[in-house]
C-alpha positions in Angstrom: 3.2 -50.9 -11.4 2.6 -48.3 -14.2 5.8 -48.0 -16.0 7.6 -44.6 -16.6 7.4 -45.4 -20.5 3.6 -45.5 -20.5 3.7 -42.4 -18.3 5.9 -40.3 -20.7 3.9 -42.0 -24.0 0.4 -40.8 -21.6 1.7 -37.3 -20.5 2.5 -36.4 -23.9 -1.0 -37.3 -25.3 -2.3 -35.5 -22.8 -0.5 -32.6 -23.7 -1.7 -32.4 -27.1 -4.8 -34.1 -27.0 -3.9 -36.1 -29.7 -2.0 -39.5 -30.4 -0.6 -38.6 -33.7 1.2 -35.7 -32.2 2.2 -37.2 -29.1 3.9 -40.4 -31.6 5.8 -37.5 -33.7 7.0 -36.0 -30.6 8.0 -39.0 -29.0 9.5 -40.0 -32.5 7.4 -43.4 -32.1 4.4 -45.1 -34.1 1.3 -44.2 -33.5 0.5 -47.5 -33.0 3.0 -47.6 -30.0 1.5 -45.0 -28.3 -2.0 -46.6 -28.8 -0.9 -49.7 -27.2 0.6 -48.3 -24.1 -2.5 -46.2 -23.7 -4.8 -49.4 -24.0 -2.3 -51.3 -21.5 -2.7 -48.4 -18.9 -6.5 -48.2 -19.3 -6.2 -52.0 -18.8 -4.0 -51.7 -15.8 -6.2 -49.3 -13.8 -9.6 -50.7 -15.7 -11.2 -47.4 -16.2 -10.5 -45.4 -19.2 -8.2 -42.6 -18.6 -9.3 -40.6 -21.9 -12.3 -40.0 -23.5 -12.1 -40.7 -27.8 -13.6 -37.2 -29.7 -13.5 -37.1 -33.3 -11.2 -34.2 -32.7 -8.8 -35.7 -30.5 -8.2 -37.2 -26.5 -9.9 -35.5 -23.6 -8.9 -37.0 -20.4 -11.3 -38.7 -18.4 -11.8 -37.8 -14.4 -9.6 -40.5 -13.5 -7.1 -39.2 -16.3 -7.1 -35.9 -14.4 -6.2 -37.8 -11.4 -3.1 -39.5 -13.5 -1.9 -36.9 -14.7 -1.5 -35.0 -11.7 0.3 -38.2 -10.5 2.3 -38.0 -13.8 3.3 -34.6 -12.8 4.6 -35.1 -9.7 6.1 -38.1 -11.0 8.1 -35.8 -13.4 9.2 -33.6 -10.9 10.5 -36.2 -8.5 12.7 -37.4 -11.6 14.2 -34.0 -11.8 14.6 -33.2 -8.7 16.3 -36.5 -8.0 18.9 -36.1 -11.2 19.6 -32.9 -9.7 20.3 -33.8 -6.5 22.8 -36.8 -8.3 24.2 -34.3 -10.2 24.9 -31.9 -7.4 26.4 -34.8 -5.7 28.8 -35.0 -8.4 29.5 -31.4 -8.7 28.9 -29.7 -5.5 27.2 -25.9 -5.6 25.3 -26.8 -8.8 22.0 -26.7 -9.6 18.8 -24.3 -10.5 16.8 -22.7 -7.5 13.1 -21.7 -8.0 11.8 -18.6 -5.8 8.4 -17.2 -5.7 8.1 -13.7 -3.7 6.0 -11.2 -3.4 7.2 -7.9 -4.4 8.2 -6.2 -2.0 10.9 -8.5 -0.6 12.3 -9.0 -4.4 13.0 -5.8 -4.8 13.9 -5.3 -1.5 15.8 -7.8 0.4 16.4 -10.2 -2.7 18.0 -6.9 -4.5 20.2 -6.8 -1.9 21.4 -10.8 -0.8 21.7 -11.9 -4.3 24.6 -10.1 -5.9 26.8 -11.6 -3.4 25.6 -14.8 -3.6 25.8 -15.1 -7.3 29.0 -14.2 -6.9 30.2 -17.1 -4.0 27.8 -19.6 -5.5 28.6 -19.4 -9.4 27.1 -22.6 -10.3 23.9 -22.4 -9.2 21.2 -20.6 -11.5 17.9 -19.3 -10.2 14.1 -18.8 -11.5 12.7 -15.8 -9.9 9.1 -15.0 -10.3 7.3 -12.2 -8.4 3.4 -13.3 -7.2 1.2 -12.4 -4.4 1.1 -14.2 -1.2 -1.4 -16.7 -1.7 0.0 -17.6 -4.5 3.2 -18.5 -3.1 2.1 -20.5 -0.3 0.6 -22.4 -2.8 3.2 -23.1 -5.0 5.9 -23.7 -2.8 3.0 -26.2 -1.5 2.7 -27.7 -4.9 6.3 -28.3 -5.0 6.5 -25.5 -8.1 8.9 -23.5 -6.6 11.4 -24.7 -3.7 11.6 -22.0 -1.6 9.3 -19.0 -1.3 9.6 -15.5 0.7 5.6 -14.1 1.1 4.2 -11.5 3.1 2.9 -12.4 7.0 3.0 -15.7 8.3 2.6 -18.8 6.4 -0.9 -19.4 4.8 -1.1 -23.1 5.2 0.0 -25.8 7.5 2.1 -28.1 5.0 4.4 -25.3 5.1 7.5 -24.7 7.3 8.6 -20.8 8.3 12.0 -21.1 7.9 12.6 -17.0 8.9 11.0 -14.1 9.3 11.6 -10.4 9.2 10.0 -7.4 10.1 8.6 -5.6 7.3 6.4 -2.5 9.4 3.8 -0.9 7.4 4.0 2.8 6.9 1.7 5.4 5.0 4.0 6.6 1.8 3.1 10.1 0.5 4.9 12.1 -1.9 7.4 14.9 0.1 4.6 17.6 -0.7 1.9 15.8 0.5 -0.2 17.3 3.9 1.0 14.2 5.9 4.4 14.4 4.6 5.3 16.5 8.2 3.6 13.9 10.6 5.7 11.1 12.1 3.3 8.9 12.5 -0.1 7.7 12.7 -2.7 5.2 12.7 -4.9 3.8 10.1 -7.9 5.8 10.5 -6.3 8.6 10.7 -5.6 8.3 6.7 -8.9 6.4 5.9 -10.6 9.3 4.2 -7.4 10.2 2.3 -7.3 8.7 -1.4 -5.0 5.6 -1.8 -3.6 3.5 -4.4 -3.6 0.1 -3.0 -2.1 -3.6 -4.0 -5.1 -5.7 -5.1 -6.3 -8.3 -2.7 -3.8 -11.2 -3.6 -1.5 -9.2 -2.0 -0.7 -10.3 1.8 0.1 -6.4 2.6 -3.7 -5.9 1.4 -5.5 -8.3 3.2 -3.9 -6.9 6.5 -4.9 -3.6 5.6 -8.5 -5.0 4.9 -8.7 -6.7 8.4 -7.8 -3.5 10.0 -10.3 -1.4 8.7 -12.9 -4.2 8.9 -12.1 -4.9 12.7 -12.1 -0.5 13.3 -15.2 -0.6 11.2 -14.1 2.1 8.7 -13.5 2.0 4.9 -11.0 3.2 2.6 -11.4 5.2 0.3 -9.2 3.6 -2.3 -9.3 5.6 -5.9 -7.0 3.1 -7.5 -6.1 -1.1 -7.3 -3.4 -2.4 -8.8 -1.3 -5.6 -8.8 2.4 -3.5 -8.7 3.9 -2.0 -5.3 6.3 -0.1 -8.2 3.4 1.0 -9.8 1.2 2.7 -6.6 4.6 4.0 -4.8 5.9 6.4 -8.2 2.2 7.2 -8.7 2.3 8.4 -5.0 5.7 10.2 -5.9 3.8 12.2 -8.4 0.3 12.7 -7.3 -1.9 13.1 -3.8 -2.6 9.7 -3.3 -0.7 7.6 -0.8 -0.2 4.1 -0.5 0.6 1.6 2.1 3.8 -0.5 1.8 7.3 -1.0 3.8 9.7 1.3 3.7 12.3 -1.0 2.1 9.8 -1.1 -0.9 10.1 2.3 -2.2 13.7 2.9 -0.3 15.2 5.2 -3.9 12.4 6.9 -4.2 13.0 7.9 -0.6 16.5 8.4 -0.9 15.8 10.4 -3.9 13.8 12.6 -1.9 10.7 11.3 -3.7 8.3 10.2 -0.7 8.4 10.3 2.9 7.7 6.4 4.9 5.7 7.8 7.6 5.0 4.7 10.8 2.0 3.2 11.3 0.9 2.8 14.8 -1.6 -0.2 14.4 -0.1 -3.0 16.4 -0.4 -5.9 13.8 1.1 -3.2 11.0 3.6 -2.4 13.2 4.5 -6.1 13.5 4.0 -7.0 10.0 6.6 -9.6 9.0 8.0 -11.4 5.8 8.1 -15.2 5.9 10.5 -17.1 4.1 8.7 -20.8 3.5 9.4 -24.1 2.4 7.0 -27.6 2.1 7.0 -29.9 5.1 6.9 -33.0 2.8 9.7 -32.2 -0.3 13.2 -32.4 0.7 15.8 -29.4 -0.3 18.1 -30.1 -3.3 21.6 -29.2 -2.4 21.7 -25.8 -4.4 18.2 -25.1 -2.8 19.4 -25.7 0.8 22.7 -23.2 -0.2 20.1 -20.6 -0.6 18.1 -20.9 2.0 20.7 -21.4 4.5 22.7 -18.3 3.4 19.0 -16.5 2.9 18.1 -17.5 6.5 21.4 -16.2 8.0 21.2 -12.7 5.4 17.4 -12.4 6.8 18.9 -12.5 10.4 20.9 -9.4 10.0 18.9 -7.8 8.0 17.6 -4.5 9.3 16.1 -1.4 7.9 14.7 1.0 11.0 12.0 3.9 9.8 12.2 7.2 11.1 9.3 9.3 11.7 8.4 11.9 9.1 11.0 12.1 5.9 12.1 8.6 6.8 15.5 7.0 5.8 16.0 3.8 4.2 19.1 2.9 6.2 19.6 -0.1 7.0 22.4 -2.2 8.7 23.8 -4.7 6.2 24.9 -8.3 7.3 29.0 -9.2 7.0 30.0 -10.4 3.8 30.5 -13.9 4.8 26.8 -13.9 5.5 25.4 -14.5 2.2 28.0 -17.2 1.6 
């Protein structure tokens, strides 16, 4: 059985490639680290780094290790958090990765409240596309994740979904600005500012046209819904996103959210996700259990033409 000391002494060289720096940060002889190195190689008997004049380079099998080491790393935290939550009830540090749309959305929205009921618990929120977050959440790098459509990949669980209907946002003096609804190509020829295609909202757009055999005529990509929906404010491009994403600019009398008709845009959805095979710390399963009830109630209806973003928002007690 490798033990945890050689892991930390090989993690460390691995880090930095080298085993002088790896002994000064682990305040150890070099000599030390050497040793548990050589023990390891021994244990698994293959060599786990390649010797360069200029330092370590990890061997395939060291690749494989330190993945191992990794997860290893993150079981440890995970677990002294769980023991520490155990000790001190709503503690502990959450990590969410969303897309967009939903962060400045929904998330805007359910976490003042929370913060508020659940003091003790700190979060990391960091905004990606959805590919990107099925795969961390599936890597165990963030616990929960909120991404758009349904989930990517099998080792994850849906844990709630909302509905999150595409419309076609144009600025208030735009030529569509007066239609209350229409379908997607209807507006192909019109010049758009789209999310690139990491984005979930994208790749449903994409499958549209591909399936109604037309193109888009997209003048600008970009990885930012904030970005393409105040360019839209102020130009005659127009852009595809939910209404909740560019609700002030609406409210500010900015853009209209005009409905698409397209069945599967008109069903498009928001997943909130978890992995199948890592359990929920404590402060993790406080958000998603208040998330899931918050998602339930949460509704934001579209009207045709200079749509609203109104919305009917869930009790207090909700969030808690």
């Amino acid at each position: 059985m490798i033990e945890s000391t050689t892991l930390r002494y090989f993690y460390e060289v691995a880090a930095f490639g080298s085993v002088r720096v790896a002994a000064e940060k682990l305040f150890v002889a070099q000599s030390a680290v050497s040793r548990q190195i050589a023990l390891l190689e021994d244990e698994l008997g293959v060599p786990v780094f390649e010797r360069h004049a200029r330092g370590m380079a990890l061997t395939a099998a060291g690749e494989l290790l330190l993945r191992y080491a990794q997860d290893n790393k993150t079981q440890l935290a995970d677990l002294k958090g769980q023991i520490h939550e155990y000790e001190t009830l709503a503690k502990g540090h959450v990590r969410v990765g969303c897309v967009e749309g939903i962060l400045h959305g929904l998330l805007t929205s359910f976490m003042p409240s929370f913060i508020r009921t659940h003091p003790g618990i700190t979060f990391s929120l960091d905004l990606m596309g959805s590919h990107a977050v099925g795969e961390s959440v599936a890597e165990h790098k963030y616990d929960l994740g909120i991404l758009f459509g349904a989930s990517p990949r099998p080792d994850l669980i849906e844990l709630q979904k909302i509905e999150q209907p595409l419309c076609v946002i144009a600025s208030t003096q735009h030529p569509l600005a007066q239609q209350r609804s229409c379908t997607l190509a209807e507006v192909a020829d019109a010049p758009l500012a789209l999310p690139d295609r990491s984005f979930g909202l994208r790749q449903l757009v994409d499958r549209v046209s591909s399936k109604g055999k037309f193109k888009l005529n997209i003048a600008v990509e970009t990885n930012s819904l904030s970005f393409a929906s105040r360019l839209v404010a102020e130009s005659d491009l127009i852009t595809f996103q939910p209404s909740d994403v560019v609700a002030p600019l609406i409210e500010a009398g900015k853009v209209v959210a005009i409905p698409l008709t397209d069945a599967s845009l008109r069903s498009a959805r928001a997943t909130l996700v978890a992995s199948y095979s890592r359990r929920l710390s404590l402060a993790a399963n406080h958000l998603s259990q208040s998330l899931i009830a918050y998602m339930q109630g949460w509704q934001r209806p579209v009207k045709p033409g200079r749509a609203t973003a109104s919305r009917t928002t869930p009790a207090r007690g909700k969030s808690e």
